[in-house]
C-alpha positions as CSV (number, residue, x, y, z in Angstrom):
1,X,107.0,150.3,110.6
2,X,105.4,146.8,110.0
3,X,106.9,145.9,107.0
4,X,110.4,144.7,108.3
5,X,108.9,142.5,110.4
6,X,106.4,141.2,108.7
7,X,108.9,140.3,106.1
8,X,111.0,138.9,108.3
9,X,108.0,136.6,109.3
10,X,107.3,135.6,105.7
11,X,111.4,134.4,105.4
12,X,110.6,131.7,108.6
13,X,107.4,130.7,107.5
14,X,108.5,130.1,103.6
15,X,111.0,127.5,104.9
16,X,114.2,130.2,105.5
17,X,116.5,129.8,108.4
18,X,116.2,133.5,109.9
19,X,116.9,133.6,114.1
20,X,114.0,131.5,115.0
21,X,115.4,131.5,118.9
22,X,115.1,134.1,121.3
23,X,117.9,136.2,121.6
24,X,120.0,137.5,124.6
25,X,122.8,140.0,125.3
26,X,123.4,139.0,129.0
27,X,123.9,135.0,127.9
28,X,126.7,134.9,130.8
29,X,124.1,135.7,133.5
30,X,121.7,133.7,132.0
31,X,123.4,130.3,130.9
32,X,121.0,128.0,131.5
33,X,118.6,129.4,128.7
34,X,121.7,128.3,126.0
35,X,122.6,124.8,127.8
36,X,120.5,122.4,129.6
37,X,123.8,120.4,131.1
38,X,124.2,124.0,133.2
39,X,121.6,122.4,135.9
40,X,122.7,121.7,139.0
41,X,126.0,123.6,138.5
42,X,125.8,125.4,142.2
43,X,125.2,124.3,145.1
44,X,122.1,125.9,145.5
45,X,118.6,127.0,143.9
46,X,119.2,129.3,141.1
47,X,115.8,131.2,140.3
48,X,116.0,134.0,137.5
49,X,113.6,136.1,136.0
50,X,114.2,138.0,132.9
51,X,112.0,140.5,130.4
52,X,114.3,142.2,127.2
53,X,112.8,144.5,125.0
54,X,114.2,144.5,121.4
55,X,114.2,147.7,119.3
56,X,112.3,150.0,121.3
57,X,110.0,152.2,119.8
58,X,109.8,150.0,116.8
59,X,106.0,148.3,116.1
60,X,105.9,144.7,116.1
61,X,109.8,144.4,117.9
62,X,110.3,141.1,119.4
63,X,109.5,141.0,123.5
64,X,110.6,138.5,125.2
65,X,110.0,137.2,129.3
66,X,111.1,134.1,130.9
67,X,112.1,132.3,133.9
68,X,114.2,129.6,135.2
69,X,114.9,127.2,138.3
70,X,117.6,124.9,138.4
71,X,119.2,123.0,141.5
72,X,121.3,120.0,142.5
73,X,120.3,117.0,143.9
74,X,122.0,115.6,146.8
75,X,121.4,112.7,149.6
76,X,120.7,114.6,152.9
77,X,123.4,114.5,154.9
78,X,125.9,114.9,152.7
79,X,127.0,117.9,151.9
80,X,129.8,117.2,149.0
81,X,129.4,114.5,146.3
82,X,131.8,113.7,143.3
83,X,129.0,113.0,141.0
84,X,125.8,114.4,141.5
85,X,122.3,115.3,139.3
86,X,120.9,118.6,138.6
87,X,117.2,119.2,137.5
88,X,115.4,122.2,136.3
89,X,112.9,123.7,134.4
90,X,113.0,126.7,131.8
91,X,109.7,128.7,130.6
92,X,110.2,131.6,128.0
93,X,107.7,133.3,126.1
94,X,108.2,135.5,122.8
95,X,106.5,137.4,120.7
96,X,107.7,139.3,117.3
97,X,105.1,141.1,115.8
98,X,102.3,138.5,114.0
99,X,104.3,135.7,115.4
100,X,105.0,134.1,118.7
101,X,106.1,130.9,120.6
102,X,105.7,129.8,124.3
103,X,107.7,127.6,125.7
104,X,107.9,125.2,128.4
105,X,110.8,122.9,128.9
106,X,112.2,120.4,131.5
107,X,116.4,120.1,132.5
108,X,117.8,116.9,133.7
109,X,121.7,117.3,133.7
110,X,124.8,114.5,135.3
111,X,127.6,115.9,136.6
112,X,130.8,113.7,136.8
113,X,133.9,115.2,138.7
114,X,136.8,115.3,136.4
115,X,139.7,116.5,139.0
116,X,139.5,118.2,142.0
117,X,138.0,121.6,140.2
118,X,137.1,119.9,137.1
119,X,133.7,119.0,136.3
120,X,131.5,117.5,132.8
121,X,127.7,117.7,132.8
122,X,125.9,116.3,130.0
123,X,122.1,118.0,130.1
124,X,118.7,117.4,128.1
125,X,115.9,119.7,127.7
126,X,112.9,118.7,127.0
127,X,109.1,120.1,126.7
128,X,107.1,121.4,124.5
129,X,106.3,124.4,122.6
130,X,103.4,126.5,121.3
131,X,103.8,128.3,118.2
132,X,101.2,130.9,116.9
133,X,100.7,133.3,113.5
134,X,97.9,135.6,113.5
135,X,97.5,135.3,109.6
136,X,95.0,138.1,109.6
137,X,97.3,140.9,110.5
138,X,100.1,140.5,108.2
139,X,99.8,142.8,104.8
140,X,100.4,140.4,101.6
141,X,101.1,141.3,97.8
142,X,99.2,138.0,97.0
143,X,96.6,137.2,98.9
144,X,96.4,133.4,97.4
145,X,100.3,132.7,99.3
146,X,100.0,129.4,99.9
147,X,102.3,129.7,102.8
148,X,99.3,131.6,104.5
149,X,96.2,129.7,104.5
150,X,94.3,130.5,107.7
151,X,93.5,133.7,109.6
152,X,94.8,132.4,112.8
153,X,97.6,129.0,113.3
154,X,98.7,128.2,116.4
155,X,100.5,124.3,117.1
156,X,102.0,122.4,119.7
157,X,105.1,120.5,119.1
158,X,107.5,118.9,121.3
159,X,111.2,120.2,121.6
160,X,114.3,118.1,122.9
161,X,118.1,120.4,123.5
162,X,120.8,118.0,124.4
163,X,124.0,120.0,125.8
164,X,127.6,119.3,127.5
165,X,128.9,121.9,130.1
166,X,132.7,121.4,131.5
167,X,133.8,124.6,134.1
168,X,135.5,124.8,137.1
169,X,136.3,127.9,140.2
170,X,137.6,129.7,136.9
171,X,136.6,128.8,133.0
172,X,133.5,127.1,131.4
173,X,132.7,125.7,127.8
174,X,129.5,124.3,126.4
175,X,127.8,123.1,123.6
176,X,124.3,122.7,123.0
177,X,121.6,121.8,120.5
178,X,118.3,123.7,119.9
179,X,115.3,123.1,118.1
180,X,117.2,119.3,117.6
181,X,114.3,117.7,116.4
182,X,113.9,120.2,113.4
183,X,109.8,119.8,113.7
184,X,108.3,120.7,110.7
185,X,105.7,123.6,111.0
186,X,102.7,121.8,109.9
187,X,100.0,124.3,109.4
188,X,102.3,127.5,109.3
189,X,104.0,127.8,105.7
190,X,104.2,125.0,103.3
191,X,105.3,121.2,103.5
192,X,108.7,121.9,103.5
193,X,108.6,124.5,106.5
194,X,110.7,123.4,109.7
195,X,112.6,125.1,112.1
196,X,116.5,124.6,111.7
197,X,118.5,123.7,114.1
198,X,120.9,126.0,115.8
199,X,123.8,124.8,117.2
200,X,125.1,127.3,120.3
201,X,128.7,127.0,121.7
202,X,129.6,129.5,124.8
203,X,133.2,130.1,126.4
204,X,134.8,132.2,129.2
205,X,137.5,132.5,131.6
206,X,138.1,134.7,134.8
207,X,141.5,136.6,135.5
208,X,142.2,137.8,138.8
209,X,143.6,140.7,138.6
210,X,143.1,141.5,142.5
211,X,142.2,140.3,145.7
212,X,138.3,141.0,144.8
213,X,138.7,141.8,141.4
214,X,138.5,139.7,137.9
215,X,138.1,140.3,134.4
216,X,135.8,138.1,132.3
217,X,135.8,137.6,129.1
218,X,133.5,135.4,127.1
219,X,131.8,134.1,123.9
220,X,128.9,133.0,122.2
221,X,128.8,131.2,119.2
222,X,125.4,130.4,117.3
223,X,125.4,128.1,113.9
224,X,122.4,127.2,111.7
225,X,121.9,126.2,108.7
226,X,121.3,129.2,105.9
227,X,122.3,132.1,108.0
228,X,125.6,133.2,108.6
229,X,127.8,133.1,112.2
230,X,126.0,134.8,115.1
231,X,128.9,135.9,117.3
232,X,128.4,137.4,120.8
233,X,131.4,138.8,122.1
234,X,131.5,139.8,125.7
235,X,134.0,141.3,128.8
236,X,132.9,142.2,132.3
237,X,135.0,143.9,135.2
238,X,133.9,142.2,138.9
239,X,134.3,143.0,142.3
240,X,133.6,140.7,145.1
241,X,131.8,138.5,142.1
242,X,128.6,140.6,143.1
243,X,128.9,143.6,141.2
244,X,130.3,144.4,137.3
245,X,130.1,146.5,134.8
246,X,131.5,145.5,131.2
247,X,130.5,145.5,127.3
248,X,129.5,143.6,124.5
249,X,129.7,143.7,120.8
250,X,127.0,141.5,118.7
251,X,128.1,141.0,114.8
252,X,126.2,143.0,112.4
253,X,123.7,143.7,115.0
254,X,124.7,145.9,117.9
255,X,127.0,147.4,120.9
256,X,126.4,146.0,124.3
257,X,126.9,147.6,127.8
258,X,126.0,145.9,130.7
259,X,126.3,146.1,134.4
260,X,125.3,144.2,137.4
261,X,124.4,144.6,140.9
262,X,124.2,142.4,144.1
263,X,122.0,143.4,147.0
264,X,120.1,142.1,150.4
265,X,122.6,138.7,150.1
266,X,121.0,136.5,147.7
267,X,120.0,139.1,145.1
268,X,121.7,139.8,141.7
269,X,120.4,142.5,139.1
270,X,121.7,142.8,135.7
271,X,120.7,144.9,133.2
272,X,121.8,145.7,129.8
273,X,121.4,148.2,127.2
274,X,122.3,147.5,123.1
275,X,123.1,150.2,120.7
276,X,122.0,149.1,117.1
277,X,124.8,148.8,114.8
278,X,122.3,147.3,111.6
279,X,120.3,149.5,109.2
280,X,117.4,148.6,111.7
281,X,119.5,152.0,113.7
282,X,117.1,154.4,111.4
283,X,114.2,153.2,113.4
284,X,115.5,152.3,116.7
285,X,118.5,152.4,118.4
286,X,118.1,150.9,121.7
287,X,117.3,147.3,123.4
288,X,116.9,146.8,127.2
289,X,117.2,143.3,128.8
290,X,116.6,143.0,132.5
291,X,117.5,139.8,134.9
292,X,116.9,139.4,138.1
293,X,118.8,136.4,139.7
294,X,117.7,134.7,143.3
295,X,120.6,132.2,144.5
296,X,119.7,131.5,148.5
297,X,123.2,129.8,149.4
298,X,124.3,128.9,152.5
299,X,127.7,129.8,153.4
300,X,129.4,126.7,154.0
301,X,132.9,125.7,154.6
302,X,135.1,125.9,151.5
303,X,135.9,122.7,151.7
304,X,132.6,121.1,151.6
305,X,131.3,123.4,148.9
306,X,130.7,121.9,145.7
307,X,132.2,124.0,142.6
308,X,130.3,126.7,141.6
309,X,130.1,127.7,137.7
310,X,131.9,131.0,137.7
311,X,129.7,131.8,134.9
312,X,127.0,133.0,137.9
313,X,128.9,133.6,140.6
């Protein structure tokens, strides 16, 4: 059951541009993993917790955890601003068989007020991140690869993800840039190894279609160089904005169904559940992500609110 993904391994390591990023079904609950410039986007701390668990059953399937904190800044006193700042901080850790990353990254994003429900952020990450290859327990053909050279690499390199985020009460768009320094790997594969760049651009809109009711539909985009499209496709029934229940599909990859649940007033739970589509179905079939959001806002008058990001209402 190793050999896919050691292989897999071997492809990043000898300089190919497999998914080097982690990857997520529920990005809509979770937008400020794809785009730094989502800081500061409510009016409140936005804490999240998250564990998914790829290919279940299959040895050396990619596991990944993280959590974020994002919030606004504000002067005290004043409750609404036109412009404002948002800061945050992201830390993810992931692990694919041999090979793993951890993460830890710092969000600064400005906020300028279009319109009256129009808003542009422009967002930085940036941090640094550990990368690790336990050479001695992958299986080689030739031992002498001189894209292997140790029996355990692990480096630190720093990692900068500029991103712009426009959304009002009812639509966002963004566009972000990952791995934008393209480090090269150093010890881990051969001169030419570096990570590509991958270039992420997410969408969505809310219909009302009742008094406490909307449909959402969204998109997720991800271009890099050498691999082909990564589309993430998405819809979502919600009532009250606390609770939905809606479906995904994941090109070449898998079938999505996803649901989430608010409880005790600043809770949110979402879970989803992905049906593998690829050859990779023979050996498992099923991936489980879990999120567990914590947004303590106060309820305000309307008015005075600043706009929220329907993305996580």
């Amino acid at each position: 059951m190793r050999y896919p993904v050691t292989l897999f391994l071997l492809l990043l390591v000898s300089g190919g541009h497999a998914q080097q990023l982690a990857q997520y079904s529920q990005y809509v609950f979770n937008q400020f993993s794809v785009n730094p410039a989502v800081a500061g986007s409510k009016d409140c701390l936005d804490l999240r917790l998250g564990y998914r668990q790829q290919w279940v059953g299959y040895e050396g399937a990619p596991t990944t955890g993280w959590v974020s904190l994002h919030g606004v800044l504000r002067a005290k006193g004043k409750p609404f601003q036109a412009n404002k700042h948002g800061v945050g901080a992201f830390i993810e850790a992931d692990e694919a068989g041999n090979f793993g990353y951890t993460g830890f990254l710092l969000a600064y994003a400005y906020h300028i007020q279009m319109s009256r429900n129009f808003y542009l952020s422009m967002g930085l990450f940036a941090g640094v991140r550990q990368v690790k290859l336990s050479v001695g327990e992958v299986t080689l053909a030739d031992y002498d690869d001189p894209a292997l050279t140790s029996q355990a690499t692990a480096l630190v390199y720093p990692e900068i993800t500029p991103g712009i985020w426009c959304y009002s009460k009812t639509a966002w768009a963004g566009l972000s840039i990952h791995e934008a320094l393209a480090n090269r790997l150093g010890e881990i594969g051969t001169d030419e190894s570096r990570f590509g760049r991958h270039i992420m651009f997410s969408a969505g809109y809310r219909y009302r279609i009742g008094r406490k009711t909307a449909f959402v539909p969204s998109g997720l985009a991800k271009f890099a160089g050498g691999a082909p499209i990564a589309m993430d496709i998405n819809g979502m029934v919600e009532w009250n904005r606390l609770h939905g229940i809606g479906i995904g599909y994941r090109n070449g990859d898998a079938l999505v169904a996803m649901m989430k649940v608010g409880f005790l007033k600043y809770f949110q739970l979402g879970y989803s559940y992905d049906i593998t589509t690829s050859r990779l179905r023979s050996a498992s079939s099923n991936t489980h992500e879990v999120i567990l959001a914590i947004t303590p806002c106060r309820a305000d008058d309307g008015a005075k609110r600043m706009i929220s990001c329907p993305a996580f209402d």
